[in-house]
C-alpha positions as CSV (number, residue, x, y, z in Angstrom):
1,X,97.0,-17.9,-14.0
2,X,99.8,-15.8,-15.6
3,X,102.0,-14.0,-13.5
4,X,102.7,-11.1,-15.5
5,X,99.1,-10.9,-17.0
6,X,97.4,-7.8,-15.9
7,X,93.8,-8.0,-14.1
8,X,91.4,-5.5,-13.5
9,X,88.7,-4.4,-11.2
10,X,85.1,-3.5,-12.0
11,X,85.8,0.6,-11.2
12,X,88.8,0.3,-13.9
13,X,87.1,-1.5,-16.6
14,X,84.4,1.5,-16.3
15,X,86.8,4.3,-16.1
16,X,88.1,2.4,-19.9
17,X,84.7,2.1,-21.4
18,X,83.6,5.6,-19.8
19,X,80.3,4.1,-18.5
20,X,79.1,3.6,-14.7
21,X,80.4,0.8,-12.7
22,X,76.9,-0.6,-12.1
23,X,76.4,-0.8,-15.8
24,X,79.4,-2.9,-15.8
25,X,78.8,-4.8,-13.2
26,X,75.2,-5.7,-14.6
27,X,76.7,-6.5,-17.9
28,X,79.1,-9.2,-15.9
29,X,76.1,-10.4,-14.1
30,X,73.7,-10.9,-17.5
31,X,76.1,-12.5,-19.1
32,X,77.4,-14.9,-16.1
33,X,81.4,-13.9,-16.1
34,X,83.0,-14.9,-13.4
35,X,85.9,-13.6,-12.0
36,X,90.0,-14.4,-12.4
37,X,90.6,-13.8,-8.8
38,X,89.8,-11.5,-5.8
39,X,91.7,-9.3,-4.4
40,X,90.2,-8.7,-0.6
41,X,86.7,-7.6,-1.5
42,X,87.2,-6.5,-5.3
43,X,86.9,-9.1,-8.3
44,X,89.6,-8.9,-10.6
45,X,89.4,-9.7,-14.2
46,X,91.9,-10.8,-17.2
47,X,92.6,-8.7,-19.9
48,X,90.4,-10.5,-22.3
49,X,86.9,-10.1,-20.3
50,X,87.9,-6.3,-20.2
51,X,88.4,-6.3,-23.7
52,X,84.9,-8.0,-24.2
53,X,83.3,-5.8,-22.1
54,X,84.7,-2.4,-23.5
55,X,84.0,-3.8,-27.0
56,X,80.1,-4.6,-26.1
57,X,80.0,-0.8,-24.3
58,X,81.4,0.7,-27.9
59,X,79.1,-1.0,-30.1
60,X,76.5,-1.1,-27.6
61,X,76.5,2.8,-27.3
62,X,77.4,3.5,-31.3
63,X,74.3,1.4,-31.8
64,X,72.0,3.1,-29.1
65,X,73.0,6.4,-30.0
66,X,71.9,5.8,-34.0
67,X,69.0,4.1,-32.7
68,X,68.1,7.0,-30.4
69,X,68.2,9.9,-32.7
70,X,66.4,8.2,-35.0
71,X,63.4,7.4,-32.9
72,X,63.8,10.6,-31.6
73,X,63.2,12.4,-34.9
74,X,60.4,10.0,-35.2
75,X,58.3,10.9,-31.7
76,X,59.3,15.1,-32.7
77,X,57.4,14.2,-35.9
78,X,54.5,12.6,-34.5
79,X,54.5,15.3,-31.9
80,X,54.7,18.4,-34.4
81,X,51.7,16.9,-36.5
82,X,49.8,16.0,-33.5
83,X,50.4,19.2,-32.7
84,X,49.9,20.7,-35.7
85,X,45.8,19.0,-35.4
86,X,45.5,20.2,-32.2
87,X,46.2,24.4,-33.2
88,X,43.6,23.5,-36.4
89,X,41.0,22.6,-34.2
90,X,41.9,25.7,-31.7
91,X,41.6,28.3,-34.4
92,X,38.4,26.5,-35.6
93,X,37.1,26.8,-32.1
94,X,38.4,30.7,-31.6
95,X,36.4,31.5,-35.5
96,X,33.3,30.1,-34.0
97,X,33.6,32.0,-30.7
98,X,34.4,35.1,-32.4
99,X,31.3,34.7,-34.4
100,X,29.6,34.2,-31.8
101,X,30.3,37.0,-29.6
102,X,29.5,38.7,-32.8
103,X,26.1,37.7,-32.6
104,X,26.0,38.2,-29.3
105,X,26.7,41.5,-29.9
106,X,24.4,42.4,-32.7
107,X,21.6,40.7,-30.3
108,X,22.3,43.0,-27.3
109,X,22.4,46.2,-29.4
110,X,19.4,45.5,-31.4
111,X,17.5,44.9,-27.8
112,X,19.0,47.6,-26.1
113,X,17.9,49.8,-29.6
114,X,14.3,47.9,-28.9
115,X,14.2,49.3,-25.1
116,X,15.5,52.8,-25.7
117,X,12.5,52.9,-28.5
118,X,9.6,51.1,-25.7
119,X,11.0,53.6,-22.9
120,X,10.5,56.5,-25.4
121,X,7.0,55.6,-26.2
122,X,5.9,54.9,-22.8
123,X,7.8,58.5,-21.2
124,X,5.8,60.7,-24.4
125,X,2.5,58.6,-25.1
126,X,2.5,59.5,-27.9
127,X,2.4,55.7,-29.9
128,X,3.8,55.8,-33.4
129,X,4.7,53.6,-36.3
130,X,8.1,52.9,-34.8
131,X,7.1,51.6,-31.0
132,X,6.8,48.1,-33.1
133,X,9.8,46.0,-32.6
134,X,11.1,45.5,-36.1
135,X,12.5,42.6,-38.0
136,X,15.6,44.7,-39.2
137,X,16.5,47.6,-37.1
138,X,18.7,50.1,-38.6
139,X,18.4,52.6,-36.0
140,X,22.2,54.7,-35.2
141,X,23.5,54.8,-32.0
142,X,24.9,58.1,-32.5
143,X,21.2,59.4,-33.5
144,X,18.6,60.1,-31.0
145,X,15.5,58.2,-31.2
146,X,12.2,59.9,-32.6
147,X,10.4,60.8,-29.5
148,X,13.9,62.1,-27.9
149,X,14.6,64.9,-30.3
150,X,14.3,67.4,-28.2
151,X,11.5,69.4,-26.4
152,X,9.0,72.7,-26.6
153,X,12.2,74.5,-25.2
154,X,14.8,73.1,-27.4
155,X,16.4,71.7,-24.6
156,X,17.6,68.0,-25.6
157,X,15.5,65.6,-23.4
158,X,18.6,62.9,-22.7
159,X,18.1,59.4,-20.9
160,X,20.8,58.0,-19.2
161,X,22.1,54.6,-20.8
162,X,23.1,52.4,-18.9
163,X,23.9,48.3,-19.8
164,X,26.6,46.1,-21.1
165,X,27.7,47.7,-23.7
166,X,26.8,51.5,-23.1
167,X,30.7,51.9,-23.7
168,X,29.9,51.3,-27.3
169,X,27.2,54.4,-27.5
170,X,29.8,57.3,-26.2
Protein backbone atom coordinates (compact mmCIF):
# COMPACT_ATOMS: atom_id res chain seq x y z
CA UNK A 1 0.00 0.00 0.00
CA UNK A 2 1.03 3.48 -1.01
CA UNK A 3 1.47 5.97 1.63
CA UNK A 4 0.37 8.90 -0.11
CA UNK A 5 -2.43 7.09 -2.07
CA UNK A 6 -5.79 8.39 -1.08
CA UNK A 7 -8.63 5.77 0.13
CA UNK A 8 -12.04 6.18 0.47
CA UNK A 9 -15.09 5.11 2.43
CA UNK A 10 -18.35 3.78 1.12
CA UNK A 11 -20.40 7.28 2.31
CA UNK A 12 -17.63 9.26 0.08
CA UNK A 13 -17.65 7.23 -2.94
CA UNK A 14 -21.60 7.88 -2.91
CA UNK A 15 -21.48 11.51 -2.15
CA UNK A 16 -19.03 11.35 -5.78
CA UNK A 17 -21.36 9.34 -7.81
CA UNK A 18 -24.49 11.14 -6.23
CA UNK A 19 -26.31 7.77 -5.53
CA UNK A 20 -27.24 6.09 -2.10
CA UNK A 21 -24.58 4.38 -0.08
CA UNK A 22 -26.57 1.02 -0.11
CA UNK A 23 -26.57 1.21 -3.92
CA UNK A 24 -22.89 1.35 -3.53
CA UNK A 25 -22.36 -0.87 -1.20
CA UNK A 26 -24.46 -3.55 -3.17
CA UNK A 27 -22.59 -2.73 -6.27
CA UNK A 28 -19.22 -3.80 -4.11
CA UNK A 29 -20.92 -6.74 -2.96
CA UNK A 30 -22.22 -8.10 -6.65
CA UNK A 31 -19.25 -7.62 -8.01
CA UNK A 32 -16.97 -9.20 -5.00
CA UNK A 33 -14.50 -5.97 -4.23
CA UNK A 34 -12.84 -6.20 -1.47
CA UNK A 35 -11.45 -3.69 0.54
CA UNK A 36 -7.82 -1.77 0.70
CA UNK A 37 -7.97 -1.48 4.36
CA UNK A 38 -10.24 -0.66 7.38
CA UNK A 39 -10.21 2.02 9.18
CA UNK A 40 -12.14 1.02 12.81
CA UNK A 41 -15.49 -0.13 11.39
CA UNK A 42 -15.39 1.64 7.81
CA UNK A 43 -13.80 -0.10 4.62
CA UNK A 44 -11.60 2.01 2.82
CA UNK A 45 -10.95 1.80 -0.83
CA UNK A 46 -8.08 2.88 -3.46
CA UNK A 47 -8.60 5.38 -5.90
CA UNK A 48 -9.02 3.00 -8.70
CA UNK A 49 -12.18 0.88 -7.26
CA UNK A 50 -13.78 4.45 -6.74
CA UNK A 51 -13.07 5.37 -10.05
CA UNK A 52 -14.75 1.95 -11.31
CA UNK A 53 -17.44 2.39 -9.28
CA UNK A 54 -18.38 6.13 -10.24
CA UNK A 55 -17.80 5.11 -13.85
CA UNK A 56 -20.38 2.08 -13.68
CA UNK A 57 -22.98 4.69 -11.70
CA UNK A 58 -22.51 7.22 -14.91
CA UNK A 59 -23.07 4.90 -17.57
CA UNK A 60 -25.23 2.87 -15.47
CA UNK A 61 -27.72 5.87 -14.88
CA UNK A 62 -27.06 7.53 -18.65
CA UNK A 63 -28.21 4.13 -19.80
CA UNK A 64 -31.21 3.68 -17.43
CA UNK A 65 -32.48 6.99 -17.94
CA UNK A 66 -32.54 6.45 -22.02
CA UNK A 67 -33.92 3.18 -21.35
CA UNK A 68 -36.61 4.58 -19.00
CA UNK A 69 -38.14 7.21 -21.10
CA UNK A 70 -38.24 5.16 -23.76
CA UNK A 71 -40.30 2.46 -22.21
CA UNK A 72 -42.14 4.98 -20.70
CA UNK A 73 -43.38 6.53 -23.91
CA UNK A 74 -44.04 3.01 -24.79
CA UNK A 75 -46.54 1.96 -21.65
CA UNK A 76 -48.29 5.97 -22.16
CA UNK A 77 -48.95 4.63 -25.63
CA UNK A 78 -50.32 1.37 -24.88
CA UNK A 79 -52.19 3.13 -22.16
CA UNK A 80 -53.78 5.99 -24.33
CA UNK A 81 -55.00 3.32 -26.99
CA UNK A 82 -56.20 1.04 -24.42
CA UNK A 83 -57.77 3.86 -23.29
CA UNK A 84 -58.85 5.07 -26.21
CA UNK A 85 -60.98 1.26 -26.67
CA UNK A 86 -62.32 1.56 -23.53
CA UNK A 87 -64.22 5.37 -24.10
CA UNK A 88 -65.41 3.66 -27.75
CA UNK A 89 -67.11 1.06 -26.06
CA UNK A 90 -68.50 3.59 -23.25
CA UNK A 91 -70.13 5.94 -25.73
CA UNK A 92 -71.44 2.78 -27.61
CA UNK A 93 -72.89 1.60 -24.30
CA UNK A 94 -74.35 5.44 -23.39
CA UNK A 95 -76.08 5.47 -27.42
CA UNK A 96 -77.77 2.23 -26.60
CA UNK A 97 -78.95 3.36 -23.13
CA UNK A 98 -80.14 6.49 -24.45
CA UNK A 99 -82.10 4.68 -26.96
CA UNK A 100 -83.36 2.83 -24.67
CA UNK A 101 -84.74 5.15 -22.27
CA UNK A 102 -86.15 6.53 -25.35
CA UNK A 103 -88.27 3.63 -25.81
CA UNK A 104 -88.83 3.46 -22.54
CA UNK A 105 -90.34 6.58 -22.85
CA UNK A 106 -92.42 6.31 -25.85
CA UNK A 107 -93.77 2.93 -24.04
CA UNK A 108 -94.92 4.70 -20.87
CA UNK A 109 -96.62 7.50 -22.65
CA UNK A 110 -98.40 5.49 -25.14
CA UNK A 111 -99.82 3.35 -21.98
CA UNK A 112 -100.43 6.11 -19.88
CA UNK A 113 -102.39 7.71 -23.32
CA UNK A 114 -104.04 3.93 -23.37
CA UNK A 115 -105.29 4.39 -19.57
CA UNK A 116 -106.43 7.97 -19.65
CA UNK A 117 -108.53 6.69 -22.87
CA UNK A 118 -109.99 3.15 -20.71
CA UNK A 119 -110.62 5.47 -17.58
CA UNK A 120 -112.62 7.87 -19.96
CA UNK A 121 -114.76 5.09 -21.36
CA UNK A 122 -115.41 3.41 -18.24
CA UNK A 123 -116.34 7.13 -16.14
CA UNK A 124 -118.96 8.15 -19.36
CA UNK A 125 -120.20 4.58 -20.76
CA UNK A 126 -120.51 5.80 -23.49
CA UNK A 127 -118.08 3.04 -25.72
CA UNK A 128 -116.77 4.44 -28.96
CA UNK A 129 -114.48 3.74 -31.81
CA UNK A 130 -111.49 5.06 -29.80
CA UNK A 131 -111.78 2.83 -26.31
CA UNK A 132 -109.73 0.22 -28.73
CA UNK A 133 -106.03 0.31 -27.90
CA UNK A 134 -104.41 1.23 -31.11
CA UNK A 135 -101.38 0.08 -32.95
CA UNK A 136 -100.20 3.73 -33.50
CA UNK A 137 -101.47 6.25 -31.09
CA UNK A 138 -101.13 9.82 -32.08
CA UNK A 139 -103.13 11.17 -29.33
CA UNK A 140 -101.56 14.92 -27.81
CA UNK A 141 -100.87 15.38 -24.49
CA UNK A 142 -101.81 18.86 -24.54
CA UNK A 143 -105.36 17.76 -25.95
CA UNK A 144 -108.04 16.42 -23.85
CA UNK A 145 -109.33 13.07 -24.75
CA UNK A 146 -112.79 12.67 -26.48
CA UNK A 147 -115.03 11.81 -23.68
CA UNK A 148 -113.21 14.61 -21.45
CA UNK A 149 -114.24 17.63 -23.53
CA UNK A 150 -116.21 19.10 -21.36
CA UNK A 151 -119.75 18.71 -19.89
CA UNK A 152 -123.68 19.81 -20.20
CA UNK A 153 -122.48 22.91 -18.27
CA UNK A 154 -119.39 23.72 -20.03
CA UNK A 155 -117.43 23.18 -17.14
CA UNK A 156 -114.15 21.16 -18.21
CA UNK A 157 -114.47 17.67 -16.53
CA UNK A 158 -110.44 17.33 -15.56
CA UNK A 159 -108.88 14.03 -14.10
CA UNK A 160 -106.01 14.22 -12.12
CA UNK A 161 -102.72 12.63 -13.69
CA UNK A 162 -100.78 11.19 -11.78
CA UNK A 163 -97.53 8.61 -12.84
CA UNK A 164 -93.99 8.67 -13.82
CA UNK A 165 -93.85 11.07 -16.11
CA UNK A 166 -96.93 13.39 -15.40
CA UNK A 167 -94.17 16.11 -15.30
CA UNK A 168 -94.05 15.76 -19.08
CA UNK A 169 -98.08 16.58 -19.47
CA UNK A 170 -97.97 20.18 -17.55
Amino acid sequence: MNNNERLYKISEISDIAKVNKTKVWRYIRDNNISERSMKGNAKLYSEHTKDVIIKAFSSESVHLATETKADTSRILLEQIDILKGELERKNDQLDKMQSLLDQQQQLNLSTNRQNEKLLDTTTNNTPSQDDSPSQSDDTDVLKPTKGNEGNSKGVENKTPKKGLFSWLRR
